[in-house]
C-alpha positions in Angstrom: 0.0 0.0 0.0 1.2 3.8 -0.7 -0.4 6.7 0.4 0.8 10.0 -1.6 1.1 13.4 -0.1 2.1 17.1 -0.5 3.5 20.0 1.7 5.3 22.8 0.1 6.0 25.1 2.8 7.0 24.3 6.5 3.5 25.0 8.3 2.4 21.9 6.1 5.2 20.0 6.7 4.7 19.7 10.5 1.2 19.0 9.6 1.6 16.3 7.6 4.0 14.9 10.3 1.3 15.3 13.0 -0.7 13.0 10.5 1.8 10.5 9.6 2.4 10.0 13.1 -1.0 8.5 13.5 -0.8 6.7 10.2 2.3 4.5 10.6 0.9 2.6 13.7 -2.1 1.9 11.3 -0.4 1.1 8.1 3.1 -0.1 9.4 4.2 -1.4 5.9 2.5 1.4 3.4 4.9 3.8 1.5 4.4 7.5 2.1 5.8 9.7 -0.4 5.5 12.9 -3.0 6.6 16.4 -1.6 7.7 17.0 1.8 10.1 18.5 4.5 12.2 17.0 7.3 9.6 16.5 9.9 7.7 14.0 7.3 11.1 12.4 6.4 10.8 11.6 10.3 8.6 9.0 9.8 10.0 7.3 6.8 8.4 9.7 4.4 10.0 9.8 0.8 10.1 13.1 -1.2 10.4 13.1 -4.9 11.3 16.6 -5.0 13.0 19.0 -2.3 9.8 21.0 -0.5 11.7 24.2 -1.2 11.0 23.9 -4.6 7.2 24.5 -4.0 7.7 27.4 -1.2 6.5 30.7 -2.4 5.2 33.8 -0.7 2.7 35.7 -2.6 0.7 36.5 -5.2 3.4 38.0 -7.6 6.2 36.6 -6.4 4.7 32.9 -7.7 4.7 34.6 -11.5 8.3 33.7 -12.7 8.1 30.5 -10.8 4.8 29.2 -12.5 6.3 27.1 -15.2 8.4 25.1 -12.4 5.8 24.8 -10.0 3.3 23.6 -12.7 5.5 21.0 -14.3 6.4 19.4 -10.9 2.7 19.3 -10.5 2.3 17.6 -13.8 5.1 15.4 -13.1 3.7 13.8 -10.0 0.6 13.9 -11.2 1.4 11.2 -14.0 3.4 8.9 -11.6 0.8 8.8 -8.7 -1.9 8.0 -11.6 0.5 5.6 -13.1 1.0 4.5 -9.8 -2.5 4.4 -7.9 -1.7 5.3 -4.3 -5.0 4.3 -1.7 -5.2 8.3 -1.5 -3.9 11.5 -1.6 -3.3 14.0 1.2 -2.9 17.8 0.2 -1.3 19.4 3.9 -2.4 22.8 2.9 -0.6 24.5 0.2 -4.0 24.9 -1.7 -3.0 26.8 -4.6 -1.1 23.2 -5.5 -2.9 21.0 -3.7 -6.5 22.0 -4.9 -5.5 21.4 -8.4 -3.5 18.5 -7.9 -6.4 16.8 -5.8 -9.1 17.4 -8.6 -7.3 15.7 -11.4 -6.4 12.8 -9.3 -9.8 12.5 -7.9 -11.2 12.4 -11.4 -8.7 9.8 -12.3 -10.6 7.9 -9.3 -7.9 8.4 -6.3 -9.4 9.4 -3.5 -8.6 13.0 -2.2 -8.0 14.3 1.8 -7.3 17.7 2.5 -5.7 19.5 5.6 -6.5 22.1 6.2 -9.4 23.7 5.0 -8.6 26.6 2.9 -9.8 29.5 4.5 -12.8 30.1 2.8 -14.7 32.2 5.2 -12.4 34.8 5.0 -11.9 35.3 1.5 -12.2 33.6 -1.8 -15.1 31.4 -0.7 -15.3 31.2 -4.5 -13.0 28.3 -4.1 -15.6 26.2 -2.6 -16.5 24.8 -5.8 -13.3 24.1 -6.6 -13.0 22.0 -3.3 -16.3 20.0 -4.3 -14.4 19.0 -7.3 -11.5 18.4 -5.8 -11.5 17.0 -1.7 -13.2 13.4 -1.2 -12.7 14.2 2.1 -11.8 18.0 4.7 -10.3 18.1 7.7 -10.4 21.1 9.7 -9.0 22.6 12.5 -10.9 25.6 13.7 -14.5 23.8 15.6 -17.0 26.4 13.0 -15.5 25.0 9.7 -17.1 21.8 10.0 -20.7 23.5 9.1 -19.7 25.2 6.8 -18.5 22.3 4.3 -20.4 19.9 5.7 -23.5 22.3 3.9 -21.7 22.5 1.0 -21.7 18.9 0.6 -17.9 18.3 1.1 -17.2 15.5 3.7 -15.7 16.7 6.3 -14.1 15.4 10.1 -13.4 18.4 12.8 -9.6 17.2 13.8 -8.4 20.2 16.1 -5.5 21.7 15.8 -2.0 20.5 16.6 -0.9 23.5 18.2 -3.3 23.2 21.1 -1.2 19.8 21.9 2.1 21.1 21.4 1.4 24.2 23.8 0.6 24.0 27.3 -2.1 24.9 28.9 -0.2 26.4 31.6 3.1 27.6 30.3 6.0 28.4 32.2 7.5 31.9 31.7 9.7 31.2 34.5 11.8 28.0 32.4 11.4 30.2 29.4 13.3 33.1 30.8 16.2 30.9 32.6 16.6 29.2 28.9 16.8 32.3 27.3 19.1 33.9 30.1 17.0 36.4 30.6 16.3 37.5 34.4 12.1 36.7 35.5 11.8 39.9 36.5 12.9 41.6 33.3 10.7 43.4 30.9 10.7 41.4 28.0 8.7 41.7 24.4 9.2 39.4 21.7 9.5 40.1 18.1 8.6 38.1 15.2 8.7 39.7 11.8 7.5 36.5 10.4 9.8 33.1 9.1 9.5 33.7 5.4 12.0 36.3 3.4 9.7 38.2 2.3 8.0 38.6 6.1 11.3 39.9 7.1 11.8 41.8 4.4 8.8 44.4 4.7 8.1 44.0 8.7 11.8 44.2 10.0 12.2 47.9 9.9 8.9 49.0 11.4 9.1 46.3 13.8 12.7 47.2 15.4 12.3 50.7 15.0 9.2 50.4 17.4 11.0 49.0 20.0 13.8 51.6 19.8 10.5 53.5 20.8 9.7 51.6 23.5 12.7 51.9 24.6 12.6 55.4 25.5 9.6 55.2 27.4 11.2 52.2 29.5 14.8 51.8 29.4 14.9 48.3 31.2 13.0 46.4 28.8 14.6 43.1 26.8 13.8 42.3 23.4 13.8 38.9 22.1 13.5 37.3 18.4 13.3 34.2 17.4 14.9 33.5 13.6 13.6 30.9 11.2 17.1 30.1 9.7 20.7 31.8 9.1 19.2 33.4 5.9 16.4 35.3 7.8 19.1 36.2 10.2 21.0 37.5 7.9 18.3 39.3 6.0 17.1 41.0 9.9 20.4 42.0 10.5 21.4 43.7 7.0 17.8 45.6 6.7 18.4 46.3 10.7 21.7 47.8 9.6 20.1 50.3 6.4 17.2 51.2 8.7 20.1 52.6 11.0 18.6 50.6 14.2 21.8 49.0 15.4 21.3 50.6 18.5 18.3 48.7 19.4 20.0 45.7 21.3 17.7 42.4 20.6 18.5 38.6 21.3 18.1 37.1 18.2 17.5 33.0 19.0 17.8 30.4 16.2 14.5 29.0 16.4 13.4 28.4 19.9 9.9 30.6 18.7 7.8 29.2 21.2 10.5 29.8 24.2 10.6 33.3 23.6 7.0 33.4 23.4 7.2 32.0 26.5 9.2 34.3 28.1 7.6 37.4 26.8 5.4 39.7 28.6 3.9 40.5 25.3 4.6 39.9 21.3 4.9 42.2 18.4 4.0 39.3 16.1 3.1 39.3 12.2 -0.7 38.1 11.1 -0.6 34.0 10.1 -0.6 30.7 12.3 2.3 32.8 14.6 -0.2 34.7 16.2 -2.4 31.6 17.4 0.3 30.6 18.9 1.2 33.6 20.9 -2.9 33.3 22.0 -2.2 29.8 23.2 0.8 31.1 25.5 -2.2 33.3 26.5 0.2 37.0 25.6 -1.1 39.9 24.9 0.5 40.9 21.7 0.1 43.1 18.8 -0.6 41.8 15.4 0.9 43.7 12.1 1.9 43.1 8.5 3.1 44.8 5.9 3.7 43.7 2.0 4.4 44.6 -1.1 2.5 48.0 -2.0 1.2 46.4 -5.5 0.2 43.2 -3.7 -1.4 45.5 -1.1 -4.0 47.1 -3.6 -4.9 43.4 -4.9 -5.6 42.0 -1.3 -7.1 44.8 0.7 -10.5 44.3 -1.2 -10.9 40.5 -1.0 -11.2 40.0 2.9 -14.7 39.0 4.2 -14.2 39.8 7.8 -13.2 43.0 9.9 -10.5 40.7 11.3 -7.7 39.2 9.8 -5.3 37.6 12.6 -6.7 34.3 13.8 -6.9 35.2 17.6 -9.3 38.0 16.3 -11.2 35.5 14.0 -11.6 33.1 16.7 -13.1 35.6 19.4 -15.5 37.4 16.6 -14.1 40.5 17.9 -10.8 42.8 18.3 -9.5 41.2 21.3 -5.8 42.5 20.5 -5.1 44.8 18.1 -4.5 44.7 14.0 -1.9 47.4 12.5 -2.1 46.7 8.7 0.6 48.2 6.2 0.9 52.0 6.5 -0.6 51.9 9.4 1.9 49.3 10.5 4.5 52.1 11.6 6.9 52.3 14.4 4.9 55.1 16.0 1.9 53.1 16.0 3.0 49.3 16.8 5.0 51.4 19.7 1.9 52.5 21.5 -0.2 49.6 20.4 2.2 47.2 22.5 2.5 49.5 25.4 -0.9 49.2 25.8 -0.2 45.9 25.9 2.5 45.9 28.4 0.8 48.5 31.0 -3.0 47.1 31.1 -3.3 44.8 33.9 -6.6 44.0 33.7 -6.6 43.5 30.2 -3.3 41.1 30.4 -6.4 39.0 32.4 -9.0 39.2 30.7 -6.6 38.3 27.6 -5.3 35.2 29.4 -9.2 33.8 30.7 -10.3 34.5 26.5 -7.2 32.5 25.2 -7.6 29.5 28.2 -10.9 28.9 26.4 -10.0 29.3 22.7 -7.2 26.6 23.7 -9.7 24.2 25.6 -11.6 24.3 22.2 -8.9 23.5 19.9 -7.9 21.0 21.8 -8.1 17.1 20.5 -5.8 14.4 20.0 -4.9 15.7 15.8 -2.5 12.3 15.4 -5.5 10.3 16.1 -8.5 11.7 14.7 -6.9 12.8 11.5 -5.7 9.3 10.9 -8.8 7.7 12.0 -10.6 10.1 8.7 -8.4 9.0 6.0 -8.5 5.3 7.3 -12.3 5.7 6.6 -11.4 7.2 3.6 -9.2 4.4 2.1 -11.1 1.7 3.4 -9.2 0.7 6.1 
């Protein structure tokens, strides 16, 4: 038996591996292979391309890649038809996935996606695209279920992985020692995002915003955690043209959810980062800035007031959003010193998040593996 899968960026790639880890008890012989990172390759996975070759950021930045990206998709589309794998699992990626899934699924392989694409908050055009496409969703936020399950798209509410991999009660204290930093510093963590062009637009505004804050309080510590020696390199260098060497900042390789940890709040930009700053229960501030073209395309398409997921999740502006121009030191500066001086609201903050976690919260491994066993047969 072989059971076919693709993840082109990282996110997917731990993902997948959550999945695969309830998979291989099942299916202790099968073959898993077709596009994936190092946390698949964990559990024996085989990759017939490197992922890196799918990871793109953006709407124009995929334009002088298409011809690549669309003959790897062809290419693996012909072997896994030639070769009839007991399914396919999309982890996300749904630009590639989506059209990937629908041809296989019309060649009769059976389709799973994970995660839903994020229909409810724009492009819910895609939905009939899905139809076509996913024998079976799995979701990870509790209100997506209904909403393909009346679209007609079978569907299995999974949680989300993050809930399990942070706890419920996390300790700022062992965060702090590991970071060397003393418990009864000041501390904010930054994070620009992991992906080049994240750093690229949110670095500046970011740093120069705690050069603010540090003028209203001169004993406060800045932390941020960096994705790889290439976004370090990239912080540093736009850090150095921005003229912000002064501001002095731990920069960690990796170790995201340590400084999280230790933070009293995070400066943190809008994707799956800020759900996990909720579920360390931190205040934070969310911002993200992009290309200004790219800008003028997006701004139009959201269907919700909200666009970072703590936000989305609470139906309401518990912490606040600072979108590109408005994303500016001055701003994210004041936003966050809010968040560092409200008591109460630090509280209030930390009671909304225990609940959003509580909700998320089911064993991922288990119940996503139980779906596509049901799916194949099995």
């Amino acid at each position: 038996m072989s059971v076919a899968l693709v993840a082109g960026e990282p996110s997917g790639d731990v993902l997948a591996a959550r999945l695969l880890s309830g998979l291989r008890p099942h299916l202790p012989e099968a073959r898993f292979h077709g596009i994936g990172g190092p946390a698949m390759m964990e559990h024996g996975f085989e990759s017939h391309w490197p992922m890196d070759k799918l990871t793109v950021r953006g709407l124009l930045a995929v334009i002088p890649r298409y011809r690549e990206i669309k003959g790897i998709q062809n290419q693996l589309r012909d072997r896994l038809i030639a070769e009839r794998p007991s399914c396919f699992i999309g982890a996300d990626y749904p630009g590639f996935n989506l059209g990937l899934e629908m041809q296989l699924k019309d060649a009769g392989i059976p389709t799973v996606h994970y995660i839903g694409p994020q229909i409810w908050a724009w492009r819910g055009g895609r939905i009939k695209k899905i139809i076509k496409a996913v024998s079976h969703m799995l979701v990870v936020f509790p209100f997506e279920e209904e909403i393909y399950r009346k679209a007609g798209v079978p569907v299995s509410y999974v949680g989300h992985p993050l809930a399990e991999m942070i706890p419920l009660l996390p300790d700022e204290g062992a965060a702090r020692r590991a970071l060397g930093l003393p418990e009864d510093a000041n501390v904010v963590t930054i994070m620009p995002g992991s992906r080049m062009s994240e750093i690229k637009y949110n670095t500046a505004a970011f740093v120069g915003a705690a050069r603010l804050l540090l003028k209203r309080d001169r004993s406060l510590r800045f932390v941020a955690p960096m994705a790889g020696e290439k976004q370090r390199q990239l912080f540093l260098q736009i850090v150095a043209q921005a003229g912000l060497q002064d501001v002095e900042i731990q920069l960690l390789d990796g170790q995201s959810h340590t400084a999280i940890a230790a933070g009293d709040a995070v400066l943190v930009a809008s994707g799956t980062a800020s759900l996990e700053v909720a579920l360390f229960k931190k205040p934070m501030v969310i911002a993200y800035k992009m290309m200004a073209a790219e800008w003028q395309i997006l701004r139009h398409f959201g269907y919700q007031p909200w666009i970072g997921l703590p936000n989305i999740l609470s139906r309401d502006f518990v912490v606040p959003e600072l979108l590109q121009d408005a994303a500016s030191p001055e701003n994210l500066a004041e936003a966050l010193w809010r968040q560092l001086a409200d008591a109460p609201h630090r509280l209030q903050l930390a009671e909304r998040f225990t609940a959003m976690h509580h909700s998320l919260l089911r064993n991922s491994a288990q119940e996503s593996a139980a779906a596509v066993m049901k799916v194949i047969g099995k």
